[in-house]
C-alpha positions in Angstrom: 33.3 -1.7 15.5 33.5 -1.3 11.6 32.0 -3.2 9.3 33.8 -5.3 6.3 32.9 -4.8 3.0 33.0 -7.8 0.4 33.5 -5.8 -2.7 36.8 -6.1 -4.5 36.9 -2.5 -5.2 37.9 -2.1 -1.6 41.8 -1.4 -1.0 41.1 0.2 2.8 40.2 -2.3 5.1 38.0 -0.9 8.0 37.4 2.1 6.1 40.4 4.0 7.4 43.5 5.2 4.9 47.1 6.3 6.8 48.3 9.1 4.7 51.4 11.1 4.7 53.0 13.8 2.3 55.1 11.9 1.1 53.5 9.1 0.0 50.3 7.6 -2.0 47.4 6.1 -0.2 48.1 2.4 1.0 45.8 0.3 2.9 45.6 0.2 6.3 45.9 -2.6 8.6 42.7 -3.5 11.1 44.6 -1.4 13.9 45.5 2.3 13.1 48.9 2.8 12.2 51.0 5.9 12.9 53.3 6.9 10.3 56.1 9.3 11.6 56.5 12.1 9.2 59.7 12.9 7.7 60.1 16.4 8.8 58.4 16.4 12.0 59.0 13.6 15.1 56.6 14.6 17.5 54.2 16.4 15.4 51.4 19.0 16.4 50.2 19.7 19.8 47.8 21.6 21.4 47.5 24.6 23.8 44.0 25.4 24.7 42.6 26.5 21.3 46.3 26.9 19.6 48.6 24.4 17.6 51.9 24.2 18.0 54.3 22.8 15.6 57.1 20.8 17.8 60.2 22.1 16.4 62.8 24.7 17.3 62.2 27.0 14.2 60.3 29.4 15.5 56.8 30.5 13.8 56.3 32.6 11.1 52.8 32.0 9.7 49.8 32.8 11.8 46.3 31.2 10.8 42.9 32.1 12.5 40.2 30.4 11.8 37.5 30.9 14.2 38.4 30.7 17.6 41.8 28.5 16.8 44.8 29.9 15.8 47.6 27.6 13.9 51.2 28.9 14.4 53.0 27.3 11.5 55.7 27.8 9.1 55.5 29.1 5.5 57.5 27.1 3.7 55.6 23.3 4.2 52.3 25.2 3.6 54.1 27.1 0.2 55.3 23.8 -1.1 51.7 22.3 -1.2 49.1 25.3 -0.9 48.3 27.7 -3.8 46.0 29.7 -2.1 48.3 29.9 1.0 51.1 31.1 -1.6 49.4 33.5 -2.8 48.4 35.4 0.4 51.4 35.1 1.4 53.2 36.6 -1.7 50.3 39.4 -1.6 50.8 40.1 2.0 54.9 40.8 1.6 55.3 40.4 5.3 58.2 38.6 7.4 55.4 36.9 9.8 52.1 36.7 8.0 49.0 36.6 9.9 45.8 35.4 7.7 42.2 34.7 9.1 39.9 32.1 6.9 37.4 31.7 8.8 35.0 30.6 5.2 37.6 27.3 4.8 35.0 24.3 5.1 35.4 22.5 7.3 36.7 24.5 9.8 39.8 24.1 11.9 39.5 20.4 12.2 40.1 20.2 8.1 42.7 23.0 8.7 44.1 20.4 11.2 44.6 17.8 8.9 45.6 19.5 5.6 48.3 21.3 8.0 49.8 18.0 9.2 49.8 16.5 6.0 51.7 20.0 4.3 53.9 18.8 7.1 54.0 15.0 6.2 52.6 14.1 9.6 50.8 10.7 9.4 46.6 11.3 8.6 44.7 8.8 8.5 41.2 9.2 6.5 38.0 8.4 7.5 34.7 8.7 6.5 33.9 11.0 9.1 37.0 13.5 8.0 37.0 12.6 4.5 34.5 15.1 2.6 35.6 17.8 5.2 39.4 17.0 3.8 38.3 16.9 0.3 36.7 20.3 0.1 39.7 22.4 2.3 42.3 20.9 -0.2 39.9 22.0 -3.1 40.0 25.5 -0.8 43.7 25.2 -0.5 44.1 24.9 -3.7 46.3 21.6 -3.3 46.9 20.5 -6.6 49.4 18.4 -8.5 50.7 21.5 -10.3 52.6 22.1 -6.9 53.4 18.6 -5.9 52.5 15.2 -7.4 50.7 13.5 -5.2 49.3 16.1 -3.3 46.0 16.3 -0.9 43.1 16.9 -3.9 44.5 13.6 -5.7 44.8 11.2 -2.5 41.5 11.7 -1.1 39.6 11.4 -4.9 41.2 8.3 -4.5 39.9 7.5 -1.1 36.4 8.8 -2.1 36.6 6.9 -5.2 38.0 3.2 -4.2 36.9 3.6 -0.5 33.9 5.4 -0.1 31.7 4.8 -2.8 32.1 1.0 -2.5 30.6 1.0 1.3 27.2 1.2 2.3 28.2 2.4 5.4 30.9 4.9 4.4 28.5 6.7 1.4 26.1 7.4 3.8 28.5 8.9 6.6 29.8 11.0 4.2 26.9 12.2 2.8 25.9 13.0 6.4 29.2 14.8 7.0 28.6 16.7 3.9 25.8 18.7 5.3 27.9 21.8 6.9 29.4 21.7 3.6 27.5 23.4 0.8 28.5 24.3 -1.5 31.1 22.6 -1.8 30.1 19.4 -1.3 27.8 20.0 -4.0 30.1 21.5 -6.7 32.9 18.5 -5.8 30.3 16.1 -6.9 30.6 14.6 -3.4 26.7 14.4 -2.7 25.9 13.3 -6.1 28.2 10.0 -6.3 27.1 9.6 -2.8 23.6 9.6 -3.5 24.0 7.5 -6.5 26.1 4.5 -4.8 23.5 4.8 -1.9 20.9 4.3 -4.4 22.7 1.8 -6.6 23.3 -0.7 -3.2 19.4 0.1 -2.2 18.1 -1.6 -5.5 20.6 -4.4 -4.7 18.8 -7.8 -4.5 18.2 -8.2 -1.1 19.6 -12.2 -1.2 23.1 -10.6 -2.5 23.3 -8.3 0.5 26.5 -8.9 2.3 26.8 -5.8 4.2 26.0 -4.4 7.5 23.1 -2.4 7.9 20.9 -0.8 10.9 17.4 -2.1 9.6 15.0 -3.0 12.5 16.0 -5.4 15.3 13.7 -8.5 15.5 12.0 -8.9 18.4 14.6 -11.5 19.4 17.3 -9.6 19.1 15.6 -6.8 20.7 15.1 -8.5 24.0 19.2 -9.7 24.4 20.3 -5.8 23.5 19.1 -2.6 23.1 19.9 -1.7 19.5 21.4 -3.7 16.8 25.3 -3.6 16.8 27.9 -3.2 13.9 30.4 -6.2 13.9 33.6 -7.4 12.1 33.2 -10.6 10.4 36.1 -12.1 10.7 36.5 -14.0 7.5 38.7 -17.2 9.0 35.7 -18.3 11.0 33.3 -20.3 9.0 30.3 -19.1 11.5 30.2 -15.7 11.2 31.1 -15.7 7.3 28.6 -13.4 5.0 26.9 -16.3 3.4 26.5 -18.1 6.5 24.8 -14.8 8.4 22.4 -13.8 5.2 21.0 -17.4 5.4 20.8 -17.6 9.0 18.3 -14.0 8.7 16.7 -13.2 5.5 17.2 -9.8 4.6 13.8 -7.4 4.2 12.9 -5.3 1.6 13.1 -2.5 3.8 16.9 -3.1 5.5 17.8 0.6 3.7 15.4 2.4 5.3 17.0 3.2 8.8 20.2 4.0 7.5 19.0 6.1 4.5 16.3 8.3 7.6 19.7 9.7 9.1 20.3 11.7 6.3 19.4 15.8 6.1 16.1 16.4 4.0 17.8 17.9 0.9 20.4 15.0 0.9 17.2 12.5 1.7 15.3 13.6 -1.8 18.8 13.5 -3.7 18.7 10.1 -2.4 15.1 9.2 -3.5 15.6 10.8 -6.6 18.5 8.6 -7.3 16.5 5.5 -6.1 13.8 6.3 -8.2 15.8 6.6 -11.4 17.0 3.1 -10.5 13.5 1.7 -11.4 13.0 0.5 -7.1 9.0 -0.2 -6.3 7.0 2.6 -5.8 5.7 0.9 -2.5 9.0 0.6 -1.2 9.4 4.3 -2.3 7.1 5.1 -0.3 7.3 3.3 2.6 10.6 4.9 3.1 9.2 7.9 2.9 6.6 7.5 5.9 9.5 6.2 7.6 11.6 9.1 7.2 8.4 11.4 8.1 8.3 9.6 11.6 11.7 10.7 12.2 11.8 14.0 11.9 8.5 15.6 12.1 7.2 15.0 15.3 3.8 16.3 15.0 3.2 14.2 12.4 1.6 11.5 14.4 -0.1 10.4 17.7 1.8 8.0 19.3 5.1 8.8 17.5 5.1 6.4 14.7 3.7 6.4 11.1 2.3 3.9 9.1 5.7 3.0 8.2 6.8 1.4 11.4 8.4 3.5 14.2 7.9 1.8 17.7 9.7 1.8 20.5 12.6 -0.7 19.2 13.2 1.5 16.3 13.4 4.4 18.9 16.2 1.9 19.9 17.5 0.9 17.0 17.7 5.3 16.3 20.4 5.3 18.6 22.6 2.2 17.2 24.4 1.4 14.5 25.1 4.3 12.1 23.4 7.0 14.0 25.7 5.9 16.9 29.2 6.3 14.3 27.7 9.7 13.1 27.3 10.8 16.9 30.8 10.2 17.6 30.7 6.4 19.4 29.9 8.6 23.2 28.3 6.0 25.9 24.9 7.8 25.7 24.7 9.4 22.0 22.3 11.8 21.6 18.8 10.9 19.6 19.2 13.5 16.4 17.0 16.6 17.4 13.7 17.3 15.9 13.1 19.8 13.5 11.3 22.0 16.2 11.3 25.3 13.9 8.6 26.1 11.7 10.8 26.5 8.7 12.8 23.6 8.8 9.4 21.3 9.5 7.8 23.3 6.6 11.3 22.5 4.3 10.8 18.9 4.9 6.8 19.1 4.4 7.3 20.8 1.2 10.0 18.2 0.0 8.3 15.0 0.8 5.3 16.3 -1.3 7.4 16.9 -3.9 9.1 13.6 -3.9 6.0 11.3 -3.2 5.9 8.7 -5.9 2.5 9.8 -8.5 1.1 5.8 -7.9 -2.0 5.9 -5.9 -1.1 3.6 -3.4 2.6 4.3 -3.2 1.3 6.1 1.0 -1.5 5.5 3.0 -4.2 7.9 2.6 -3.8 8.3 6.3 -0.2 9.4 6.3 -1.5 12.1 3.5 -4.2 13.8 5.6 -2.0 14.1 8.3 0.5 15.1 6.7 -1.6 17.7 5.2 -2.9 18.9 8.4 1.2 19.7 8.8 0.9 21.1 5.6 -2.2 23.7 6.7 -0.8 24.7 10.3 3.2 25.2 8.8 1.3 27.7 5.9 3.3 25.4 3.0 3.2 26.8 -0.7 -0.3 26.9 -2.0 0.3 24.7 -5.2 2.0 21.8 -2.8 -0.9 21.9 -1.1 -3.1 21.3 -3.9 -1.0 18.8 -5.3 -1.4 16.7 -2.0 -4.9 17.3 -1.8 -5.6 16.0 -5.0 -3.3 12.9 -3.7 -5.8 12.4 -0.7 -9.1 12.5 -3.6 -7.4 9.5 -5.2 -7.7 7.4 -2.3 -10.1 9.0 -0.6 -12.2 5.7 0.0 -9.5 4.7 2.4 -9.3 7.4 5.1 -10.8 7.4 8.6 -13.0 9.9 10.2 -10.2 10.9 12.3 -7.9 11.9 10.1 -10.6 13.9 8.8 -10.9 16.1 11.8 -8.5 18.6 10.7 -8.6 21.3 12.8 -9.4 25.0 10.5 -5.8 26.8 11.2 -7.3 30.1 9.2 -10.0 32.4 10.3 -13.1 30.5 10.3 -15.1 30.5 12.4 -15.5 26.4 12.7 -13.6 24.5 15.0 -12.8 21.9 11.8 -12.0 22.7 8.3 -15.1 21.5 6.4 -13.9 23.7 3.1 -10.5 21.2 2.9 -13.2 18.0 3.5 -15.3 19.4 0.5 -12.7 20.1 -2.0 -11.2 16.4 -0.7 -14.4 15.1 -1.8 -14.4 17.4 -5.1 -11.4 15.7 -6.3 -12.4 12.3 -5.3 -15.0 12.5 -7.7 -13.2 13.6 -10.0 -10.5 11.1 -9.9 -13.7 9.0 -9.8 -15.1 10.4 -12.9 -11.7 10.2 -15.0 -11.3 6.7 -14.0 -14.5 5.5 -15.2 -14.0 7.3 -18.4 -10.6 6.0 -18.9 -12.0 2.2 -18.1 -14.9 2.5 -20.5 -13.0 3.9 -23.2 -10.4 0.9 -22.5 -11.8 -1.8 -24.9 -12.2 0.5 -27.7 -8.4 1.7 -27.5 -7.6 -2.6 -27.6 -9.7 -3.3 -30.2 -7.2 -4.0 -32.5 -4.9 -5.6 -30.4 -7.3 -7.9 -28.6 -5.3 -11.3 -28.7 -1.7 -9.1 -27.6 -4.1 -7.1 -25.0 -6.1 -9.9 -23.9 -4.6 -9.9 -20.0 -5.4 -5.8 -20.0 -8.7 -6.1 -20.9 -9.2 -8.4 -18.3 -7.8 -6.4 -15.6 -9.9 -3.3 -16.8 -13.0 -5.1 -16.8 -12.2 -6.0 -13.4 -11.5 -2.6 -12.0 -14.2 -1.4 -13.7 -16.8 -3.6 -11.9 -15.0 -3.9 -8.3 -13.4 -0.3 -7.4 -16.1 2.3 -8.1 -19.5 1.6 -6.5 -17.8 0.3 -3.6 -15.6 3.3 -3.1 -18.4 6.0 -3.6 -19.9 3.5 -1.2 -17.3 4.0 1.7 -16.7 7.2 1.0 -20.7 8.0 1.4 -20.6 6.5 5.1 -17.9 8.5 5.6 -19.5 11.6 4.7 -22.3 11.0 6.9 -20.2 10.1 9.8 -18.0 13.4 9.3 -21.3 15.6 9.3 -22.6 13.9 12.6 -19.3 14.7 14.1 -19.1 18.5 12.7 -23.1 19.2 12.8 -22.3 19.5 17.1 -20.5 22.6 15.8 -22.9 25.9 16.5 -21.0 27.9 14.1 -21.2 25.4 11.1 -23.7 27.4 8.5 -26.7 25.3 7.0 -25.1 26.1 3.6 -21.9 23.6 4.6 -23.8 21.1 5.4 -26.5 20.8 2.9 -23.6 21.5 0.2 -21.2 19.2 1.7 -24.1 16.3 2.2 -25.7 16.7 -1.2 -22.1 16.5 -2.9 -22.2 12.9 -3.8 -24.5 11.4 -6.0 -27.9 9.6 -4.8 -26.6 6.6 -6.2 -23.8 6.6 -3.9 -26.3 5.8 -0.8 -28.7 2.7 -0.5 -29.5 3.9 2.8 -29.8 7.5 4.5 -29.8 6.5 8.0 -26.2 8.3 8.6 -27.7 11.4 6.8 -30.5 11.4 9.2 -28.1 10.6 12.2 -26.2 14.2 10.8 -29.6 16.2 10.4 -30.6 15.1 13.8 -27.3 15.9 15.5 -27.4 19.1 13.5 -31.0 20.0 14.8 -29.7 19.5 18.3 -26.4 22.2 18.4 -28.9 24.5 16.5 -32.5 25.0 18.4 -33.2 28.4 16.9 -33.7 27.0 13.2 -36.8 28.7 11.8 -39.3 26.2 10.0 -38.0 27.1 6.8 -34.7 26.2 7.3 -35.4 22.8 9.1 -37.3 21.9 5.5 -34.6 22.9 3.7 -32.4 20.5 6.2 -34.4 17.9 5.8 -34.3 18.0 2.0 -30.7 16.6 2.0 -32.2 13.2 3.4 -34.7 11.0 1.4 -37.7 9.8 3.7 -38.0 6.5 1.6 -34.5 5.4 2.1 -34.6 5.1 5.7 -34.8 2.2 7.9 -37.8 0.9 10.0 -35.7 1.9 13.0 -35.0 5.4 11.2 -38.7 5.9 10.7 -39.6 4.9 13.6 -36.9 7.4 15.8 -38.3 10.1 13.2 -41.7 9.5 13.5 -41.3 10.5 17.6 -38.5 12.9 16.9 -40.6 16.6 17.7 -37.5 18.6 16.1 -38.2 17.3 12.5 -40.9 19.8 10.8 -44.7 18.3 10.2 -44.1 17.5 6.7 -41.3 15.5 6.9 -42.9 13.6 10.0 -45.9 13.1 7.5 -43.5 11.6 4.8 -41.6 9.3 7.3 -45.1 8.1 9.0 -46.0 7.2 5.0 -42.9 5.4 4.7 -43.0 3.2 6.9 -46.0 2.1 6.8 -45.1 1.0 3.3 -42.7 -0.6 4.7 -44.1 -2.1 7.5 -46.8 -3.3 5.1 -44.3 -5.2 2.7 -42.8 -6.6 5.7 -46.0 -7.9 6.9 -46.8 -8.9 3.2 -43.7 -10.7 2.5 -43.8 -12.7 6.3 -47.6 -13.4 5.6 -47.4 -16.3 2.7 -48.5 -19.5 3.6 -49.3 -22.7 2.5 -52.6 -23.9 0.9 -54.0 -27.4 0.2 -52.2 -27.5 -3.0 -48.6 -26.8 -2.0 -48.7 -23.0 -3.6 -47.9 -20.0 -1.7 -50.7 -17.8 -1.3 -50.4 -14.3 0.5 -53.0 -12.9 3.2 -54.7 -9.3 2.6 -52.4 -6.7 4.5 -53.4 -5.4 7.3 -53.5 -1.9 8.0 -51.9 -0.6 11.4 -52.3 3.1 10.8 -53.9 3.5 14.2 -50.8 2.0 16.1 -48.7 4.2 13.9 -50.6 7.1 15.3 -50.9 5.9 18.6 -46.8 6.0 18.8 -47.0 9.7 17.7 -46.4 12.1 20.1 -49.2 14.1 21.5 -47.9 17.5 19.9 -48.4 15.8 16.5 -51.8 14.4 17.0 -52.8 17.8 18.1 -51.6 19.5 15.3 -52.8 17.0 12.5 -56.3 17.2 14.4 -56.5 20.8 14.0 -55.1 20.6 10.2 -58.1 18.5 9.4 -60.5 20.6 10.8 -58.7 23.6 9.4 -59.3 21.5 5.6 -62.7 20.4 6.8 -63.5 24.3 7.1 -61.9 25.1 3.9 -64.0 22.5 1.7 -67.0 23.8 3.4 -66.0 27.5 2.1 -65.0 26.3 -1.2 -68.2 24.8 -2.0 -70.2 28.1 -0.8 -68.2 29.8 -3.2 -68.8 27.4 -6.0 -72.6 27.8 -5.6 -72.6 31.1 -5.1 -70.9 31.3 -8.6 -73.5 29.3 -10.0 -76.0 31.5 -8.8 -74.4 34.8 -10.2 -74.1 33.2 -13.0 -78.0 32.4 -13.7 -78.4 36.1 -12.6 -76.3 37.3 -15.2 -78.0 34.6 -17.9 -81.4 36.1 -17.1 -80.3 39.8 -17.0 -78.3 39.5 -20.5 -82.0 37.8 -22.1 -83.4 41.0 -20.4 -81.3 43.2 -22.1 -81.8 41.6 -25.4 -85.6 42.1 -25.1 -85.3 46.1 -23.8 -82.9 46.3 -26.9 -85.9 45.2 -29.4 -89.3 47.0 -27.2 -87.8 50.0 -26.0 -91.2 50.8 -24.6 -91.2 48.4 -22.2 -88.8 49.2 -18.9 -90.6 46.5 -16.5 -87.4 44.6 -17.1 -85.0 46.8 -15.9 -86.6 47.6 -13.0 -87.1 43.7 -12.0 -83.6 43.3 -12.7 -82.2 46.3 -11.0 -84.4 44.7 -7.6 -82.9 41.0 -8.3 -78.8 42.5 -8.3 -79.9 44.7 -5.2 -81.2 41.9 -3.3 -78.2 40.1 -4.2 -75.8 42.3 -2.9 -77.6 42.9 0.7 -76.9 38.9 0.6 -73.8 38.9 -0.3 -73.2 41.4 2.6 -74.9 39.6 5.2 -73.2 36.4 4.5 -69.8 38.8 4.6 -71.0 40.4 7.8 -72.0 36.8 9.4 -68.1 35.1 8.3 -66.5 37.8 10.1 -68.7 37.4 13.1 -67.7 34.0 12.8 -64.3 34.4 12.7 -63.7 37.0 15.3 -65.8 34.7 18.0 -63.7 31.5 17.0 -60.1 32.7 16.2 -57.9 30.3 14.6 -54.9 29.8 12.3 -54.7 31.1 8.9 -55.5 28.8 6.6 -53.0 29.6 3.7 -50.3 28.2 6.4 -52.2 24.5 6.9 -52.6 24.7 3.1 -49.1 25.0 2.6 -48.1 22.6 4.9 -50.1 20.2 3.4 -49.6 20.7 -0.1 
């Protein structure tokens, strides 16, 4: 049933205009009416695809388009067609035979300009309306020929009927889509889209109109989908007043009606909307909404954040998507957009039309929607602009709408490039903002008593949004590493440049860190020792918990150094615990703290036997080394006296030449020396090659 509009610019009641040739467009009554044509008194008919005119003249004007042929007459089409003049003249033929197969609308327009050439009763429609519109602008059916003729009477439809509906702008704008571009050129999509747009920003308590909206979950249960009715305006109950107070209408009533629409005629829609100064929340909203309908893929369980449950799937196949399907029993759900290109189309224009606010989507509806963006291979530049969309919210996104899957040839299973250059403009964004804030009172300084509620609202987002976003966006770092680190093909160059992106300030505690360099040590066993330090560098031993420490301190795949640092650790920690929990009481009512106690053996004790081993040998190993050192150091000393004695020698040969009992004494002295020197060399590698051990340059390192 048709809905009734309360405008006063309405002159067709029930949205349906009888028109004949010769007359001007008069309302109709609530029932069709047929008006008989004065030529004709039984019309048109039909033969399989062919129209007949019912008259004896017989035909001399053939017209194919597509698979229908007309047989009409020439002079009814003359009177009130230029272009069919024309031909006709051109062609110089007694029975003219013309195919126009490029009319818009096709043979159903044909139909209808035909029967009105032949003053045959049409009545108009918003379903047959733009269709009409552009074959009399094809036909060339002016008032130079006729007054009164096709082009003028459906302006005025579109004009006085059309554009005052809700209902009416939005089937036409839907029947307008198999019409570019002349839809487009007529101005039909544009005054569309601008009374949609104007009735959208309406004040929702002035609504008086039908719409689809979302059933209730009342209503749901007593029907399937929501039903267009006729308010019948002598009955007090179902008045318009009396049904808006009854149910409030939501914000959101357009956004059902508005989700039928084709993508192109969708952003004209927006566009128009925005323009009109409507929230960007709303804006947006709408937008998720219309995502859910036609991009499948989009999300898991086949509704986005905007709402799209199993009573809108419903309420999708009542109301106006049930007029636009023709009123069958069973109408048809509109198909998805299964091809690539028409699911990349709509990708690309919903980025284009997303409102610049920062929380105009969720941040969720953007990473999915730029995983879309990734698998359909959208325009590089959209796909930037999105991603620097999902750094201004970054804070708000969930580790599994960070598992994007890597569509290009990478060897990882997830795209850990897209999650680093997310992160790269989150700090950004982050940096820019905090600029912007603390540059904020100096731009009000001279406006301070005007600017007074601005400064207040910057000093508040400047000490509430960006510690506590860096903050989220830190644990969610670390949980997107421990989930990625199981991958064997992630490099240790991802990782440590991916985990080291945020500042240090950004984590009080690097348990999640150590989680990810433990899960990463796992899915990669054949990590040389270099390689696990430089692993272990992202983390900070003094940052972790006493249950991190102590899960390190047993954890064998963690190199000796950094099981040195965390065994240090926490036994700081365990010692400020115990120092903290020790205070008692005196006899004087004053807290007074106990010594610590040391419990380095129990921390060794919990070690695992490998590591005792090893730190046993490394302190032999330095025992061995001090022992060397100070060997060296006196044999130094002792070269050194040599080498005092033998320059005092030399100074006395210099003065007595004669005497050369010096030399000689010396000459015995450095001799003897070196046969020591020898021995001892002879007797270290004795030494060494009975009693083989590790080098010690390597314990020294390790160590140091």
């Amino acid at each position: 049933m048709w809905e009734s509009e309360s405008e006063s610019m309405r002159d067709y009641g029930n949205g349906g205009g009888v028109l004949s040739g010769n007359s001007r467009p008069t309302a109709s009554l609530p029932v069709p009416v047929t008006v008989t044509g004065t030529l004709l008194n039984d019309g048109f008919e039909q033969r399989g695809l062919s129209w007949y005119v019912s008259t004896d003249i017989p035909s001399d004007l053939l017209v194919q388009i597509g698979d229908v042929s007309f047989h009409l007459h020439k002079y009814p089409l003359l009177s009130r067609s230029g272009k069919m003049n024309r031909l006709v003249y051109d062609s110089r033929e007694p029975n003219s035979h013309f195919r126009l197969d490029d009319l818009p609308g096709g043979p159903e327009a044909f139909e209808l300009a035909a029967k009105f050439c032949y003053a045959v009763a049409v009545d108009l429609t918003a379903a047959n309306i733009s269709g009409l519109r552009c074959a009399a602008e094809y036909l060339e059916m002016t008032e130079d020929l006729e007054e009164g003729n096709l082009i003028f009477k459906t302006e005025a439809f579109l004009s006085y009927v059309v554009l005052s509906s809700w209902r009416d702008s939005i089937l036409v704008l839907k029947t307008s889509e198999n019409l570019s571009p002349w839809a487009e050129n007529l101005q039909i999509v544009r005054r569309c889209s601008e009374s949609i747009a104007w009735k959208a920003c309406a004040n929702p308590k002035s609504i008086r109109w039908h719409y689809t909206g979302k059933p209730s979950l009342r209503s749901s249960s007593s029907s399937s989908s929501p039903k267009w009715t006729h308010n019948n305006s002598n009955d007090p109950s179902t008045s318009p007043s009396r049904t808006a107070a009854a149910a409030a209408v939501p914000p959101d009533w357009w956004f059902e009606d508005v989700s039928i629409l084709r993508i192109d005629h969708f952003v004209r829609v927006i566009t128009a909307i925005k323009v009109k100064g409507m929230r960007y929340e709303l804006i947006g909203a709408a937008i998720m909404h219309y995502a859910a309908k036609w991009l499948p893929g989009l999300t898991k369980d086949g509704g986005a954040d905007g709402g799209s449950s199993s009573s809108d799937n419903t309420a999708w196949k009542g109301g106006l998507h049930m007029i636009v399907a023709g009123n069958r029993e069973e109408p048809p759900a509109p198909a998805p957009a299964t091809q690539a290109k028409d699911q990349r189309m709509i990708v690309e224009s919903l980025i284009s039309i997303i409102p610049p606010q920062k929380d105009s989507v969720s941040c969720s509806f953007l990473l999915r929607l730029l995983r879309m963006a990734n698998m359909l291979k959208v325009a590089p530049a959209l796909v930037t602009e999105l991603e620097k969309r999902v750094g201004m919210q970054f804070e708000q996104a969930t580790l599994s709408d960070l598992l994007i899957p890597s569509y290009s040839k990478t060897d990882t299973m997830y795209d850990v490039d897209l999650v680093q250059r997310l992160l790269e403009h989150f700090l950004v964004q982050e940096q820019s903002q905090s600029h912007s804030q603390s540059s904020s009172p100096t731009r009000h300084h001279h406006h301070q008593h005007h600017h007074q509620d601005t400064k207040m609202y910057d000093n508040l987002q400047r000490s509430s949004t960006n510690p506590n976003a860096k903050m989220r966006v830190a644990r969610l770092v670390d949980s997107y590493l421990t989930e990625v680190s199981r991958d064997r093909n992630l490099s240790l160059t991802k990782f440590q440049v991916l985990a080291e992106a945020l500042p240090e300030s950004a984590r009080t505690c690097d348990d999640g860190l150590y989680r990810a360099v433990d899960s990463y040590l796992k899915a990669h066993p054949t990590l040389t020792e270099h390689e696990r330090k430089r692993l272990c560098r992202v983390m900070d031993c003094q940052k972790l918990s006493i249950d991190a420490c102590m899960h390190a301190a047993q954890n064998e795949r963690l190199p000796l150094r950094v099981v040195v640092q965390v065994l240090f650790s926490e036994q700081v920690k365990i010692s400020n615990a115990i120092a903290s929990s020790s205070a008692v009481k005196d006899s004087t009512g004053d807290y007074s703290y106990q010594p610590m106690v040391t419990n380095r053996k129990t921390l060794l004790e919990g070690t695992p036997q490998s590591f005792q081993e090893g730190w046993a040998g490394a302190k032999k190993d330095i025992n061995t080394l001090k022992f060397e050192l100070e060997s060296l150091k006196a044999k130094y000393l002792e070269l050194q006296n040599d080498m005092e004695t033998l320059q005092k020698q030399f100074d006395k040969v210099s003065t007595k030449p004669k005497q050369s009992s010096g030399w000689a004494s010396g000459w015995k002295k450095l001799s003897k020396l070196a046969k020591m020197t020898e021995s001892n060399e002879q007797a270290s590698q004795m030494a060494n090659t009975d009693q083989p051990r590790k080098g010690p340059r390597r314990w020294r390192n390790s160590i140091s």
